[in-house]
RODRENVEX-839962 format. One line per field, with one value per residue (C-alpha): x, y, z; residue in one letter. Coordinates in Angstrom, 3 decimals. Layout:
<rs>
u	c(X	...) $
v	c(Y	...) $
w	c(Z	...) $
rest	c(A	...) $
</rs>
This chain:
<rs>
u	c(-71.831	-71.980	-74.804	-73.202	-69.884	-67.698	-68.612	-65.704	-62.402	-62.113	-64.357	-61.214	-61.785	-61.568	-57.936	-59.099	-56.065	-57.288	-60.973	-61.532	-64.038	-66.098	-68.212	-69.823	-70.658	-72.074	-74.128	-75.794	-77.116	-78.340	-80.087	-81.754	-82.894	-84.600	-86.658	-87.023	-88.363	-90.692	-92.373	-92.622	-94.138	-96.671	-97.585	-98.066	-99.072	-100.313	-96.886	-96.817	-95.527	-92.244	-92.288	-88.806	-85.514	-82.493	-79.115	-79.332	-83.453	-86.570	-87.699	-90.206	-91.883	-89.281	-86.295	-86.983	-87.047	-84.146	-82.000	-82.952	-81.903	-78.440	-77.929	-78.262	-75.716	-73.767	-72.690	-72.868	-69.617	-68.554	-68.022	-65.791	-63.596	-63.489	-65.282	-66.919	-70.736	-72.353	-75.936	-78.646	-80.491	-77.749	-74.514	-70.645	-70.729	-67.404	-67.215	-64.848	-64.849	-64.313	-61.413	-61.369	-64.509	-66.068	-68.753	-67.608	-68.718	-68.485	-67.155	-68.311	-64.796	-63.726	-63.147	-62.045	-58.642	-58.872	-57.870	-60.758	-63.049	-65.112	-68.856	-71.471	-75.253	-78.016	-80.866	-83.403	-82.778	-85.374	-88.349	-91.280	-91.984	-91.446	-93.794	-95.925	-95.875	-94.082	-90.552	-88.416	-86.067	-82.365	-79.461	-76.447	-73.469	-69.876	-67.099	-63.918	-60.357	-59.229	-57.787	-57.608	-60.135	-63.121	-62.925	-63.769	-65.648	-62.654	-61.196	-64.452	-62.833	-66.266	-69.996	-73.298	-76.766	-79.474	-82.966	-85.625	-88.746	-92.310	-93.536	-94.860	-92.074	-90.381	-86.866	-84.043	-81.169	-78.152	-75.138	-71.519	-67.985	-65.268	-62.532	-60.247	-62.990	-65.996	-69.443	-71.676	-75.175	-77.304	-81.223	-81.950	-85.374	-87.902	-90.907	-88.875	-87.664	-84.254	-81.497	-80.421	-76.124	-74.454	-73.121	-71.324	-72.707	-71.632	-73.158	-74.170	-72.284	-72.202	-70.483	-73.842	-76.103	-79.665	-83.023	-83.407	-83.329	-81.125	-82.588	-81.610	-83.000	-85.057	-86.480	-88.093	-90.608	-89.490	-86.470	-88.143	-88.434	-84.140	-83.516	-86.092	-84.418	-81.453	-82.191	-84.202	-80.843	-78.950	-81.928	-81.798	-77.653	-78.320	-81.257	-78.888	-75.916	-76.513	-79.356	-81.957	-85.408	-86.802	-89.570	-87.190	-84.939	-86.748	-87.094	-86.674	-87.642	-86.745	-86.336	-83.650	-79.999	-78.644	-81.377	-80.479	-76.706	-77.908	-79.873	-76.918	-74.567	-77.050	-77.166	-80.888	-79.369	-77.063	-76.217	-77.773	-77.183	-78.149	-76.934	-79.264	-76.185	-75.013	-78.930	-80.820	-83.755	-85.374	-85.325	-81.293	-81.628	-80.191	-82.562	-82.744	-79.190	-78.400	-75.534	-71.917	-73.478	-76.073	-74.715	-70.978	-71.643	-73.531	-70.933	-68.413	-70.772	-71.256	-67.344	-66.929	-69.748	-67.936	-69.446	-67.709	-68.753	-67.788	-68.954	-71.150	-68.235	-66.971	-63.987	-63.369	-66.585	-65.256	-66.542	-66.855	-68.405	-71.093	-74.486	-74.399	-72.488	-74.476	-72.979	-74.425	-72.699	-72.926	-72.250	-72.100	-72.246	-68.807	-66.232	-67.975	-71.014	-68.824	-67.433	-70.266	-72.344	-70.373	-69.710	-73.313	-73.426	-70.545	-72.184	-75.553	-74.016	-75.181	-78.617	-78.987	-76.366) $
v	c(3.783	7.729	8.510	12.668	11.372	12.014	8.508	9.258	9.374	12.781	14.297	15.241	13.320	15.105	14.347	13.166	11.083	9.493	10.351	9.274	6.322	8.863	11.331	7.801	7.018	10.670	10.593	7.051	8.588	11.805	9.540	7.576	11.185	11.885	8.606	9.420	12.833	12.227	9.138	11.460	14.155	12.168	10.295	13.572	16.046	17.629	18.643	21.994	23.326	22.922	20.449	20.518	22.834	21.153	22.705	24.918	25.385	24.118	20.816	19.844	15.692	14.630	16.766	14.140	10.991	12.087	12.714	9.018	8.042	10.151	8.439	5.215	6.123	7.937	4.738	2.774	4.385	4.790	0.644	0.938	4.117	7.342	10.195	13.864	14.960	17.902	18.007	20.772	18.784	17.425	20.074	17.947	14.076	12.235	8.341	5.558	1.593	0.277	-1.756	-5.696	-7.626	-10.679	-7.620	-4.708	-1.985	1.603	4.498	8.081	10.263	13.125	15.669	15.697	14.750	10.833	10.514	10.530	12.793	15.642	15.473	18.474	17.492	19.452	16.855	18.890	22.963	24.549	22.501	25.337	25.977	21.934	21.163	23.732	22.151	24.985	24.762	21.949	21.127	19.838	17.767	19.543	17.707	18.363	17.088	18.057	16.122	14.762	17.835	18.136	21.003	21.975	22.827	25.552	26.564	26.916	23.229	21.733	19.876	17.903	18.900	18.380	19.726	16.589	17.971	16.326	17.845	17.649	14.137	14.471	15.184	12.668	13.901	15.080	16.869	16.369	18.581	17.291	19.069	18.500	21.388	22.112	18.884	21.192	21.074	17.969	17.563	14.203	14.000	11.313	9.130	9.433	7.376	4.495	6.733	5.784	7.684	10.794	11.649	13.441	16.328	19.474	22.037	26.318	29.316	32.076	34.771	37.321	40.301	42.903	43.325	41.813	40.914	38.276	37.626	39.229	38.156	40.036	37.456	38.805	36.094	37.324	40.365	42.712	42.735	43.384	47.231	47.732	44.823	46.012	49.611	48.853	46.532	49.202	51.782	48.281	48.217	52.074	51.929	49.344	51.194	54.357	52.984	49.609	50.375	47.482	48.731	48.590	45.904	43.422	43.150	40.204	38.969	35.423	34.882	31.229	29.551	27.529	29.202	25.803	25.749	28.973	27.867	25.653	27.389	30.353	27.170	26.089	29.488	30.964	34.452	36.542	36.986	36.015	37.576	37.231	40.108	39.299	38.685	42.442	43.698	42.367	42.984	46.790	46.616	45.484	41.614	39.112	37.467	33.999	33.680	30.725	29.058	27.465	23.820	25.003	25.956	24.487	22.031	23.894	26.713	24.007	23.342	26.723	28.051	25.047	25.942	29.224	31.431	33.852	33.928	36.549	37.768	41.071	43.595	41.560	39.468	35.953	34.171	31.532	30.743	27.943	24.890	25.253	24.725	28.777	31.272	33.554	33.518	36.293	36.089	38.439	35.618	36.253	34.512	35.224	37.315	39.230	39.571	40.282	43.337	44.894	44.158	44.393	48.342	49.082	46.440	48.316	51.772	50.203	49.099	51.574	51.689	47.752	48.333) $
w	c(23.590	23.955	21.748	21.902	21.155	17.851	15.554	12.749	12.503	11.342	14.412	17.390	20.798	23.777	25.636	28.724	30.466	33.324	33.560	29.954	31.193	32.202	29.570	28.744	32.168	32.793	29.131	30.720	33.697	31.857	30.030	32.974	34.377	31.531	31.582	35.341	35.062	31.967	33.551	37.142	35.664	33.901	36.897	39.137	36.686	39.667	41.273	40.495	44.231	45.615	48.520	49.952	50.298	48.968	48.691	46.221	45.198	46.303	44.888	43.453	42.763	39.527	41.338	44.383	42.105	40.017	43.289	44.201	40.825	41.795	44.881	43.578	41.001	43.522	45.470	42.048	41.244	44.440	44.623	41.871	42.392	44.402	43.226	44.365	43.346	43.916	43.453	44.594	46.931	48.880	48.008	47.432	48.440	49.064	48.403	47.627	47.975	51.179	51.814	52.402	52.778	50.753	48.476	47.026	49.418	49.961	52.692	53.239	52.122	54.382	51.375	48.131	48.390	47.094	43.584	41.671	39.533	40.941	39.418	39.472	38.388	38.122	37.009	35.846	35.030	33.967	35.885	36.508	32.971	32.442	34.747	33.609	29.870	28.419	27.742	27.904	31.071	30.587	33.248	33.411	33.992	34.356	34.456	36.153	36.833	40.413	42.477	46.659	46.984	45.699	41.980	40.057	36.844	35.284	36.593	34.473	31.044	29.639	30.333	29.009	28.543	27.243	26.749	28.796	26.646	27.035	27.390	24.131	22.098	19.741	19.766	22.841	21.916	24.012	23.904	24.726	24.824	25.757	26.354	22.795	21.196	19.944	20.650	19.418	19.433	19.440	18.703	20.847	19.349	22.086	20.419	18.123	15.547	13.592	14.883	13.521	12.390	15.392	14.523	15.594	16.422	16.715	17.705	14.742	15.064	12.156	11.598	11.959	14.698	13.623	14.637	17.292	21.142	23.757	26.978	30.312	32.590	35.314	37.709	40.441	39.260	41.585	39.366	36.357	36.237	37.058	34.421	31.744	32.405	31.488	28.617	27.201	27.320	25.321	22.786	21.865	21.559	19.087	17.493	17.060	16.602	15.122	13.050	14.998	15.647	18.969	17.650	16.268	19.783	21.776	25.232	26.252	29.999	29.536	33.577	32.998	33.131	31.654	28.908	27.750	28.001	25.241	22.795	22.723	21.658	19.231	17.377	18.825	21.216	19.539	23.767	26.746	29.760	34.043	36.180	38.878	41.505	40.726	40.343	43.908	44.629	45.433	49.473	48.957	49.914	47.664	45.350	43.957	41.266	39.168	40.729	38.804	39.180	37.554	34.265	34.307	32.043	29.316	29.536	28.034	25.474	24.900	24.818	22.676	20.422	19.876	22.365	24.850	28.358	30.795	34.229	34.512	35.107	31.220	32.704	32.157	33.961	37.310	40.651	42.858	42.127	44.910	45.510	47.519	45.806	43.230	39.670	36.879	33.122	29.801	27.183	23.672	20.729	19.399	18.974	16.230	18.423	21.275	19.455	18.275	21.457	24.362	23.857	24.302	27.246	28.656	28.504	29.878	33.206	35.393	34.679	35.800	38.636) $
rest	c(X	X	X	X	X	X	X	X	X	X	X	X	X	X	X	X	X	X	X	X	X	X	X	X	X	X	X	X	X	X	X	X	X	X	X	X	X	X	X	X	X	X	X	X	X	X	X	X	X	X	X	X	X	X	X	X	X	X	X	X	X	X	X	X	X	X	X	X	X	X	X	X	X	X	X	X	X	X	X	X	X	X	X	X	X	X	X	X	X	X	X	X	X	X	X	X	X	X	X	X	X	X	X	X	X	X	X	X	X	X	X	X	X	X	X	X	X	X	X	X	X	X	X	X	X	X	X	X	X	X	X	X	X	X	X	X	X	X	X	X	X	X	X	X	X	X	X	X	X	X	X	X	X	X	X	X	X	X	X	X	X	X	X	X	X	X	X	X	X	X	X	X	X	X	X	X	X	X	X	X	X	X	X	X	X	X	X	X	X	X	X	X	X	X	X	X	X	X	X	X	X	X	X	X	X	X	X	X	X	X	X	X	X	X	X	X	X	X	X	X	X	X	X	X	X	X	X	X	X	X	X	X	X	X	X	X	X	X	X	X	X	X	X	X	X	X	X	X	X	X	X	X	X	X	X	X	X	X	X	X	X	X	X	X	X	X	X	X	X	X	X	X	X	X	X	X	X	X	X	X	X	X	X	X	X	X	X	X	X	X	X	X	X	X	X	X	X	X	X	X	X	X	X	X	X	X	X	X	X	X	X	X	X	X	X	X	X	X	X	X	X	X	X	X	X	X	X	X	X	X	X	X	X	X	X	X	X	X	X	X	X	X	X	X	X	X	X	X	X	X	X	X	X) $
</rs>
């Protein structure tokens, strides 16, 4: 059973025709990657360099085992119906079972025109400062419906973001929603504990502008002196026209654009927001952006938790489902925070780009 899913009849289920099979599917294999990259990282504490360039990032150890685990998974399903998945290490995969024979096989698909559901996974976000023994990391997964090309952010109907935490750590939580469903949130026992209710979960979003964290995510330190110029511009509009002193705005330079995804849905940023694909870096090069795969599947969880989530320029946030193209957001955590925040945002532009 879908230990994120709705467990009463008065919580809505997500209206998922013909991929319905699947959130329970997806919440299984988050589940194995967290096992995976716990037991990895305690094994090879040691793995604090990337050792390979996938896709979409460098890798490090538990990215490598996880991607195994993916594979596996990968032709799993494959045996039992076509499907598309995008991961960072490898970019989109195209399978399907292979006609005739005595075992249930598989076959290598041309593209995504074959029927079945297109699948983006990012197995662990958020794995320097995890490895590290800092933060926690999290899988992204999303969902979206069979289609002939490549989908979209927009095309993604269920997604979630399931905590892998420090090994240490009794409790996971795991974040599911489905599009028009709501957001839910699971504590998944770690150590034996008794389970905890589901329940749903939204973002805060009052009515005043208050103390807290509004990160402007800044990766790569050569992009720290444009980024923290313009933040500073956001934090005195809100200082004189909001009425928030400087020492009660906060910075959050949490590594993991999924993570953060996460904690706006669960009520901890007023806003979040990474310009870095509008920013670059000071000799005019590209630097290193989050990508959609990255953070499609927290985004639903997000929007569902009551958040709004728009591009840098403030129009509705899509892109390709890729493991290449740059994506940058301003999401906030309402429509109340919207309105009081996104003026000052607005009037801040140019001094971040």
């Amino acid at each position: 059973m879908d230990p994120c899913a709705p467990s009463s009849p008065d919580q809505p289920r997500p209206a998922l025709p013909e991929i319905a099979a699947w959130p329970e599917r997806l919440l299984a294999l988050a589940h194995r990657l967290r096992a995976a990259a716990i037991q990895e990282k305690d094994q090879h504490a040691d793995r604090l360099h990337p050792i390979a360039q996938g896709a979409g990032d460098v890798s490090f150890g538990p990215d490598v085992a996880t991607e195994e685990i993916l594979s596996t998974w990968f032709e799993e399903q494959a045996r039992r119906e076509p499907l598309s998945l995008l991961t960072e290490e490898a970019g989109w995969r195209h399978a399907g079972p292979s006609p005739g024979g005595a075992t249930p096989g598989w076959r290598t698909l041309p593209d995504f025109d074959h029927g079945g559901v297109r699948i983006t996974i990012d197995p662990i976000d958020g794995t320097r400062p995890w490895l590290h023994g800092l933060r926690s990391a999290w899988s992204i997964l999303a969902l979206a419906p069979p289609g002939p090309e490549q989908p979209q952010l927009a095309d993604v109907v269920w997604g979630c973001a399931a905590e892998i935490p420090l090994p240490e750590a009794g409790w996971a939580r795991c974040l599911t929603a489905a599009r028009g469903a709501g957001c839910w949130r699971a504590d998944v026992p770690l150590l034996g504990q008794a389970p905890r209710a589901k329940q749903r979960t939204q973002t805060r979003d009052p009515d005043r502008v208050g103390p807290g964290f509004y990160p402007f995510f800044a990766f790569h330190p050569s992009l720290r002196p444009r980024m923290a110029q313009g933040a500073l511009h956001f934090f005195e509009r809100l200082r004189d026209h909001e009425g928030l002193p400087l020492d009660q705005a906060y910075e959050d330079p949490y590594i993991a654009s999924g993570g953060q995804f996460a904690l706006l849905a669960m009520g901890h940023y007023p806003m979040l927001a990474d310009l870095r694909p509008r920013v670059g870096a000071p000799d005019g090069s590209m630097t290193q952006c989050a990508k959609a795969y990255d953070v499609a599947g927290a985004i639903v969880c997000a929007i569902e938790a009551g958040a709004v989530v728009l591009d840098p320029d403030g129009q509705s946030l899509d892109g390709p489902l890729d493991a290449t193209t740059p994506v940058g957001w301003v999401a906030y955590a309402g429509t109340r925070s919207q309105k009081r925040l996104h003026p000052h945002y607005l009037a801040s532009r140019h001094n971040f780009f």
